[in-house]
BAKOLKE-498369 format. One line per field, with one value per residue (C-alpha): residue in one letter; x, y, z. Coordinates in steps of 0.02 Angstrom, whole numbers, padded with zeros to 5 digits. Last residue first. Layout:
! residues N
res = c(a|...) .
c1 = c(X|...) .
c2 = c(Y|...) .
c3 = c(Z|...) .
***
This chain:
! residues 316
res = c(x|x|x|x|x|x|x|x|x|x|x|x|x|x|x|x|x|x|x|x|x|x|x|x|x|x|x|x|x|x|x|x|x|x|x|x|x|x|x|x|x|x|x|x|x|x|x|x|x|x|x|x|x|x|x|x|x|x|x|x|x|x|x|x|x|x|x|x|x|x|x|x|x|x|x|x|x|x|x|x|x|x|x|x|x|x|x|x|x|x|x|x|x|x|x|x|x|x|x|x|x|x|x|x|x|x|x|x|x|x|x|x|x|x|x|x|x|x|x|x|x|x|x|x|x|x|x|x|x|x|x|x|x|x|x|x|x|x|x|x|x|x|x|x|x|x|x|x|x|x|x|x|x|x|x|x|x|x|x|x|x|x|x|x|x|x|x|x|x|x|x|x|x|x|x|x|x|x|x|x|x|x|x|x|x|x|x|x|x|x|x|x|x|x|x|x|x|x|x|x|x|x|x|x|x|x|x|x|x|x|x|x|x|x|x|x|x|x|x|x|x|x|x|x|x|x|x|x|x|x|x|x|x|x|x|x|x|x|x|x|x|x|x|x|x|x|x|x|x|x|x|x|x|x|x|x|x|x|x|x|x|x|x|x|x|x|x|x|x|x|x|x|x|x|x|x|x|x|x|x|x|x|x|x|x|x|x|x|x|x|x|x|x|x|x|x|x|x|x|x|x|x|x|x|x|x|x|x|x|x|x|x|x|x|x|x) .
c1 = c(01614|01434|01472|01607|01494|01363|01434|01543|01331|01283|01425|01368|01209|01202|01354|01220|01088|01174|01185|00999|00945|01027|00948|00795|00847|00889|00743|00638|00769|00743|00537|00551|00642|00551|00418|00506|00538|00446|00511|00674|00736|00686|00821|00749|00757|00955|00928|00856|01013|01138|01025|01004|01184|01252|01128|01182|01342|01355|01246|01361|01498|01402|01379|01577|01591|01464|01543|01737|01685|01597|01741|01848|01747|01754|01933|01954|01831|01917|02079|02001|01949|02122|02188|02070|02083|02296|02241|02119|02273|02426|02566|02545|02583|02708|02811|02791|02844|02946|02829|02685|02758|02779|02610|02543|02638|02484|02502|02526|02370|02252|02336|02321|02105|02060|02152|02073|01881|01878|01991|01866|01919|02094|02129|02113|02246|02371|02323|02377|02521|02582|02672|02710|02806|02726|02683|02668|02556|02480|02418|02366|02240|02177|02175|02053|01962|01924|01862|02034|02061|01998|02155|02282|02252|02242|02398|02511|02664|02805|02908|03073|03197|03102|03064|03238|03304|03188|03273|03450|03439|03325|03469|03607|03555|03537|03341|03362|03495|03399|03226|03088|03052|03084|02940|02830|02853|02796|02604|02610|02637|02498|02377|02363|02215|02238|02095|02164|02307|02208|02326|02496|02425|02433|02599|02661|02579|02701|02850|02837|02814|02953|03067|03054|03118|03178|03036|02886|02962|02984|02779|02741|02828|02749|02554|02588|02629|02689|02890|02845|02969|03092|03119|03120|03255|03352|03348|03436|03587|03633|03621|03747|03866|03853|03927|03817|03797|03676|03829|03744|03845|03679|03560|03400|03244|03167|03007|02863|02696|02607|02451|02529|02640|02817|02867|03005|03145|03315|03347|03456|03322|03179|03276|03315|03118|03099|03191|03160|03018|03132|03259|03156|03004|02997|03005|02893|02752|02776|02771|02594|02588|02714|02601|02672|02653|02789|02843|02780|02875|03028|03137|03059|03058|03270|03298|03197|03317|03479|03408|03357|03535|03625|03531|03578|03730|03743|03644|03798) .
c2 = c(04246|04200|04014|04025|04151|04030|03880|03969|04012|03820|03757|03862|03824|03651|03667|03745|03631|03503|03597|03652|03447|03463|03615|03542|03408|03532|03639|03475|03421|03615|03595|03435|03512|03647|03507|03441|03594|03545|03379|03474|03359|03200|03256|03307|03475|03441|03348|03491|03598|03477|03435|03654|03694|03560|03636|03802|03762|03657|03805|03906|03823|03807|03981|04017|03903|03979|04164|04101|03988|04152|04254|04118|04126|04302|04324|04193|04267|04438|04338|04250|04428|04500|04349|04364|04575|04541|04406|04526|04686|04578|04601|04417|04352|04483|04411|04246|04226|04076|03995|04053|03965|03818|03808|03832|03701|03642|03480|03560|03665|03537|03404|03542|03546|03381|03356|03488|03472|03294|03280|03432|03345|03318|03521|03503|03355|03491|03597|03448|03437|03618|03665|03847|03925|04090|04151|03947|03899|04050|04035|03840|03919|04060|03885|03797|03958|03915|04088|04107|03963|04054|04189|04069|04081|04274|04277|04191|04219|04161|04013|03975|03946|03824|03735|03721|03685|03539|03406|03434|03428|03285|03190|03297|03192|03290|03248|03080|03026|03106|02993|03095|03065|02870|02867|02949|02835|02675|02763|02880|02748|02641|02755|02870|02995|03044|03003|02840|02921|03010|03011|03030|03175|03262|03205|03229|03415|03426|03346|03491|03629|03578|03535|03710|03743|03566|03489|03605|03540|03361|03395|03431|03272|03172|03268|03269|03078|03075|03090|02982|02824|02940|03016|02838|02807|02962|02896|02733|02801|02933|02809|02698|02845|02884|02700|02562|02523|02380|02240|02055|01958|01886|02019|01947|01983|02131|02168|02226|02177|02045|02055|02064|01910|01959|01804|01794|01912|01935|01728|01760|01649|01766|01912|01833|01803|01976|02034|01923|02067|02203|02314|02484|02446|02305|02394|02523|02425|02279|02439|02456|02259|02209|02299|02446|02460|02586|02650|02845|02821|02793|02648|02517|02622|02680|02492|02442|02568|02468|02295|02333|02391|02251|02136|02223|02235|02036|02008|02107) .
c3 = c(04680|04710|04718|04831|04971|04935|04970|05155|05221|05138|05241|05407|05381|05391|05543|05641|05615|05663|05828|05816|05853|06028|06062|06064|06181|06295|06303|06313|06461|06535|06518|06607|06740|06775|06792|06926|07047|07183|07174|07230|07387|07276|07140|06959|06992|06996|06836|06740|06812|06735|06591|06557|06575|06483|06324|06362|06339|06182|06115|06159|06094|05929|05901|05951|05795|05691|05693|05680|05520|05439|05494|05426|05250|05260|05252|05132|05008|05014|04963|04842|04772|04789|04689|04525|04536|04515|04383|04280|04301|04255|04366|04415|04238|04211|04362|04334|04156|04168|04302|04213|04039|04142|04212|04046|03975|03875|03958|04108|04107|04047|04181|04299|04248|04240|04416|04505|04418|04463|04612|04706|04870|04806|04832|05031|04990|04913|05070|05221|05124|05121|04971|04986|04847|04856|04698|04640|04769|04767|04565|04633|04741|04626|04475|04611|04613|04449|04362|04325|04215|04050|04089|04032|03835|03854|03954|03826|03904|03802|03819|03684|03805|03884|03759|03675|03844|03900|03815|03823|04036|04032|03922|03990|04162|04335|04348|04286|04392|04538|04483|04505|04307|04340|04462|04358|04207|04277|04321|04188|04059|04152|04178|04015|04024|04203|04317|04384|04410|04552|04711|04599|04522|04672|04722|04558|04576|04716|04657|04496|04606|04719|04545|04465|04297|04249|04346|04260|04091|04148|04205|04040|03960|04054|04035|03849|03795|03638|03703|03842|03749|03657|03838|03909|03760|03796|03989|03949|03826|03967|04105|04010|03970|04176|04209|04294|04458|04425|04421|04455|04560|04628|04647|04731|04768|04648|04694|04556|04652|04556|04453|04274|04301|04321|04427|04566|04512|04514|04486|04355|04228|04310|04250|04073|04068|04099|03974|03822|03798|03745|03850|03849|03754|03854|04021|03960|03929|04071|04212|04247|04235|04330|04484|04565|04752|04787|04618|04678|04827|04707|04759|04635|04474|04518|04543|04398|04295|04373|04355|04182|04115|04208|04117|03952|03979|04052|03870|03789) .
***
């Protein structure tokens, strides 16, 4: 039984230590769950096994050796494990959210792990999140009756509650993720675009999955964007778009000719500058003040053009 159980815990630390969202976890963002899981004598039978090092709180979880140790363990084993992590996040809302978004769409789900993954810090749990995320991804998880037998009944049972939903469309952050989700596209560089407004982002998808909003739009896609205040939601971020890269377009030809004309003006400033063209020298003062002046106007250019692209948001 105790080489079960050893076996057990090597096999689901494996799975927490090979995620990328286990890379870097600390003993202590994963102590919880791990002795909820196999009980505290666990990690002292580890260390005793020589499997691990140390589990102090502060130290990076790495397993280092597997001795004869068996960690492949049989499908019925995996089974019993992952309906006790289920058990385990069963309270938690945001976990058990996002295993609802996986089970209906695992892209969406990875990405706003990703997401989340970058601001845990921000979420309401840490640690649980933190250790459980990793096991979530997990492709035994993901393709287990236990995940499979838990997010059925829900599922089956979503209806769109548009009126509950619609509060989030004066986000544009909510227009964004709406795209996402239309679309499927789950650009990286565009999920970390989101991360600069973390605090309103991240408060805000946590809200919606731990309602299982995102779910029940997922489910109900189609009548979600067929509805008329959604539909006049997406055309107007559109609209914005297109004038926000006009606006871009407009101040950065500005600011190549600027650039230009203030090359144009040292070059030729300098030229009056030369012995053969004293006659010309205070021309070329004039062009260097010119110059210089101009220098100061292309900060002043990129000022405006983020208080121009402020405006247009803020007046939506």
């Amino acid at each position: 039984m105790e080489d079960d159980n050893i076996s057990d815990a090597l096999y689901f630390l494996y799975a927490i230590q090979r995620s990328p969202y286990g890379f870097n976890l600390k003993w202590k963002h994963i102590k919880p769950l791990i002795s909820y899981m196999f009980g505290d004598e666990i990690f002292e039978k580890l260390k005793n096994e020589r499997i691990i090092s140390t589990y102090n709180d502060n130290n990076i979880l790495e397993i280092i050796n597997i001795p004869n140790q068996k960690y492949a363990i049989s499908g019925a084993e995996k089974e019993t494990l992952f309906q006790k992590f289920i058990k385990y996040v069963s309270g938690d809302k945001l976990l058990t959210g996002i295993m609802k978004v996986m089970y209906l769409d695992r892209k969406i789900a990875q990405f706003l792990m990703d997401i989340l993954n970058r601001n845990l810090q921000k979420t309401s749990d840490y640690f649980t999140t933190s250790s459980s995320f990793p096991v979530i991804n997990s492709p035994d998880f993901y393709y287990s009756n236990a995940f499979a037998d838990y997010c059925k009944p829900f599922i089956e049972n979503f209806k769109l509650d548009i009126e509950n939903i619609k509060q989030y469309l004066s986000n544009e952050w909510f227009i964004k993720l709406v795209i996402i989700l239309k679309d499927g596209t789950f650009n990286t560089t565009f999920s970390k675009a989101m991360e600069n407004n973390s605090a309103e982002f991240i408060s805000g998808v946590s809200e919606l999955i731990e309602n299982d909003f995102i779910s029940d739009i997922i489910v109900n896609l189609d009548s979600f964007l067929n509805d008329s205040s959604v539909n006049e939601a997406l055309i107007g971020y559109a609209s914005r778009s297109i004038k926000e890269r006009k606006i871009k377009k407009f101040y950065d030809w500005l600011s190549i000719a600027n650039d230009i004309m203030i090359g144009l003006e040292f070059v030729v400033g300098s030229i009056f500058f030369l012995p053969s063209e004293s006659k010309y020298s205070t021309f070329g003062v004039y062009l260097f003040i010119i110059g210089s002046t101009q220098l100061l106007i292309r900060p002043m250019i990129s000022i405006t053009r983020r208080i121009h692209i402020f405006f247009l948001h803020k007046n939506a």
